[in-house]
C-alpha positions as CSV (number, residue, x, y, z in Angstrom):
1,X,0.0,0.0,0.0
2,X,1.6,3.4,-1.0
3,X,1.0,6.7,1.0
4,X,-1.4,8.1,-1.6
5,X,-3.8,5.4,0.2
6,X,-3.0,6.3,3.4
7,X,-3.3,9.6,3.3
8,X,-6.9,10.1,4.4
9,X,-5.8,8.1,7.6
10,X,-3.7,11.1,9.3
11,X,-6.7,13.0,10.7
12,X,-4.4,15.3,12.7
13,X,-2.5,16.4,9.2
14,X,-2.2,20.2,8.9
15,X,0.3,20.4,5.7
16,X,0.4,18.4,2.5
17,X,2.9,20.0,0.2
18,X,3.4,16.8,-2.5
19,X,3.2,15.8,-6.0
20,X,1.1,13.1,-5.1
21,X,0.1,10.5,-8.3
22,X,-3.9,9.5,-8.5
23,X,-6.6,9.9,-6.9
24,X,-6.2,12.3,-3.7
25,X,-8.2,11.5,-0.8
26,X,-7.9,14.1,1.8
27,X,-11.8,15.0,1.7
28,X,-11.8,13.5,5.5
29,X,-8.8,15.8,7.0
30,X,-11.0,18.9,8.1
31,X,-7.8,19.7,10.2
32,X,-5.6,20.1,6.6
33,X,-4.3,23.6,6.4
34,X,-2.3,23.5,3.5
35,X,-2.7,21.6,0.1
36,X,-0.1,22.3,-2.7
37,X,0.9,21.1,-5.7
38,X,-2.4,19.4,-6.8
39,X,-3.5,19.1,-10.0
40,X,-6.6,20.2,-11.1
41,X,-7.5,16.6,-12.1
42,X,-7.0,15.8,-8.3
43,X,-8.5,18.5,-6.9
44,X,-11.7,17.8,-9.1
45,X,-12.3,14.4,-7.1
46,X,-12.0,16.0,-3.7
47,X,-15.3,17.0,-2.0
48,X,-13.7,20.3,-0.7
49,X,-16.4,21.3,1.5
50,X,-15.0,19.2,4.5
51,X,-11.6,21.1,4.2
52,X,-13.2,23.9,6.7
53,X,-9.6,24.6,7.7
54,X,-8.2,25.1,4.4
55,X,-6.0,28.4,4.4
56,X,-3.3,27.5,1.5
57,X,-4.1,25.7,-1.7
58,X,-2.2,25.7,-5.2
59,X,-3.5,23.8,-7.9
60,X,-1.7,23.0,-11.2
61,X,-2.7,22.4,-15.0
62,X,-5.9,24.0,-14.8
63,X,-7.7,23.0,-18.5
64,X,-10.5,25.8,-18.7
65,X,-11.1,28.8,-16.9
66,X,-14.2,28.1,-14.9
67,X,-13.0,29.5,-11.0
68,X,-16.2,28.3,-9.6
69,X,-14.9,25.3,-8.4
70,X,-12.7,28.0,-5.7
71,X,-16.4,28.9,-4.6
72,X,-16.3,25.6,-2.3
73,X,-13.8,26.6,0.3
74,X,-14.3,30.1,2.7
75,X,-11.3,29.6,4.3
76,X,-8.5,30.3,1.9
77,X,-6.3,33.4,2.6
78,X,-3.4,32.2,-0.5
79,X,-4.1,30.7,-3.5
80,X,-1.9,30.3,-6.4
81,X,-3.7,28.5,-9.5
82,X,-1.8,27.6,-13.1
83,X,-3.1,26.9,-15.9
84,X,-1.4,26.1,-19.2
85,X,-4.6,27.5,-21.5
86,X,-5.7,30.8,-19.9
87,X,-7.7,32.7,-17.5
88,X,-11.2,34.3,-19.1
89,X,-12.5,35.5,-16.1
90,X,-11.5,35.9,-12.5
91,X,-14.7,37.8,-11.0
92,X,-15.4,34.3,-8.9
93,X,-12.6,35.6,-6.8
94,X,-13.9,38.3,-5.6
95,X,-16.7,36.2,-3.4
96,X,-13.1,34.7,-1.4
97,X,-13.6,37.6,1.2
98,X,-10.3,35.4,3.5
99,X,-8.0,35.8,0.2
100,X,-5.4,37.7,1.1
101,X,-2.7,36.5,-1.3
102,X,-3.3,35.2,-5.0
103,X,-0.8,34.0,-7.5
104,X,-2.0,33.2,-10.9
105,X,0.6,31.6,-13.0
106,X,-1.3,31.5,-17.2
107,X,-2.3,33.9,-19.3
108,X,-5.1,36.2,-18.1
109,X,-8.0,37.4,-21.4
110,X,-9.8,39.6,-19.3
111,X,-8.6,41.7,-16.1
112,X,-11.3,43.0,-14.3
113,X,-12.2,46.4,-14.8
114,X,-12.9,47.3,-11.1
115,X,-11.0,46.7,-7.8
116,X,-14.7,44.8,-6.9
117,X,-13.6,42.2,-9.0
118,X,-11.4,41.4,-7.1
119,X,-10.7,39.5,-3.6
120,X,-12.2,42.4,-1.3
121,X,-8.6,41.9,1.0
122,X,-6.2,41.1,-1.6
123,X,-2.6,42.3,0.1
124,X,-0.2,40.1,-2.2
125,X,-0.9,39.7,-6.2
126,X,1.6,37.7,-7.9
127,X,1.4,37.5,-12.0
128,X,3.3,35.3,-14.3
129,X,3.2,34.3,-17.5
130,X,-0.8,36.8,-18.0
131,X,0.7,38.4,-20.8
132,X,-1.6,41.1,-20.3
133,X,-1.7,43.6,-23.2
134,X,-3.7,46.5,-22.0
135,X,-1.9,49.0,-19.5
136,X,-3.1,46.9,-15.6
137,X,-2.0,49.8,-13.7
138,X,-4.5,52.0,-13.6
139,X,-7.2,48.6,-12.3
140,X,-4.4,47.4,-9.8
141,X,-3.7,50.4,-8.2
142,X,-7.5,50.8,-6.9
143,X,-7.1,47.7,-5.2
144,X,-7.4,49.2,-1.5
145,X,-5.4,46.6,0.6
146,X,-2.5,45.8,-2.1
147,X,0.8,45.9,-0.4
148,X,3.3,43.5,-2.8
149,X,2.7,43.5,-6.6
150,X,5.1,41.2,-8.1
151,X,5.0,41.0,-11.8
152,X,7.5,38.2,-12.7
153,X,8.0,37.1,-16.5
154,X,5.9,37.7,-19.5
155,X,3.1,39.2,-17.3
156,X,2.7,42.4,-19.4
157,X,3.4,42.2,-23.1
158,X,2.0,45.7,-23.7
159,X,4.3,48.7,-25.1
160,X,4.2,51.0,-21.6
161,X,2.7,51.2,-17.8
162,X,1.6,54.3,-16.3
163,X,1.2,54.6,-12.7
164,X,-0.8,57.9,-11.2
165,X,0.4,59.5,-8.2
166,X,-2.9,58.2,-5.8
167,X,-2.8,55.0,-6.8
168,X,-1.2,52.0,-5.1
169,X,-2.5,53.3,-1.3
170,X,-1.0,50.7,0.7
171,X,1.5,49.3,-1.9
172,X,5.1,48.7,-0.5
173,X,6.6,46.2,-2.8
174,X,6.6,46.4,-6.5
175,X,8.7,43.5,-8.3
């Protein structure tokens, strides 16, 4: 028996940071805390409404852009999602009122147009790979509780980025 199986055995298990191969039964560990490295395939199978404890999740290879699926768990305060098609839509986000940090690693088609699209307590926004075209600026820097913006590779492919003097409020880090 591998520890994929026994998994859903370790009741007391706060942290589950694995590649883990198959199914993934942790829909019984209401204590878990932390799930990452998942794939979306996994994460699909898991009745997530039992994770009640749930404050870290990443999930990987994403294959549409549905973020419904988030919806299930009102505890998360970071999420980082990847997807290796891209992102139509990210307004489900902004019912995670707990998300504090996001990190979306894909291309993103549509960036919301207000800071009410997003998480209502976003403090940490991480972008990779969005290849956003359109100037972001002027949409990020309403967001009120923003205080790290890290915009790593290829997540602006646009020509120039203009900041305005009242923007960014609370903003401290800009990568």
């Amino acid at each position: 028996m591998c520890i994929r199986d026994r998994i859903s055995k370790l009741h007391q298990l706060r942290h589950l940071i694995a590649r883990p191969l198959g199914h993934l039964q942790v829909s019984t560990l209401t204590n878990l805390q932390t799930l990452k490295y998942v794939n979306f395939q996994q994460w699909d199978a898991v009745d997530a409404r039992n994770l009640i404890n749930l404050q870290e999740l990443e999930i990987r290879e994403i294959p549409y852009t549905n973020m419904n699926f988030i919806l299930q768990v009102n505890s998360l305060r970071s999420l980082t999602l990847q997807t290796d098609t891209a992102f139509n839509t990210l307004l489900p986000l902004s019912r995670c009122p707990n998300l504090i940090k996001l990190k979306l690693e894909g291309k993103i088609n549509i960036l919301p147009r207000t800071s009410d699209e997003f998480p209502p307590n976003l403090s940490v926004l991480v972008l990779y790979g969005s290849l956003l075209k359109e100037d972001s600026i002027p949409i990020l820097e309403m967001l009120p509780s923003l205080t790290i913006l890290h915009l790593g590779n290829d997540s602006f492919s646009g020509k120039k980025m203009v900041f305005s003097m009242a923007g960014f409020p609370q903003l401290q880090v800009l990568r």
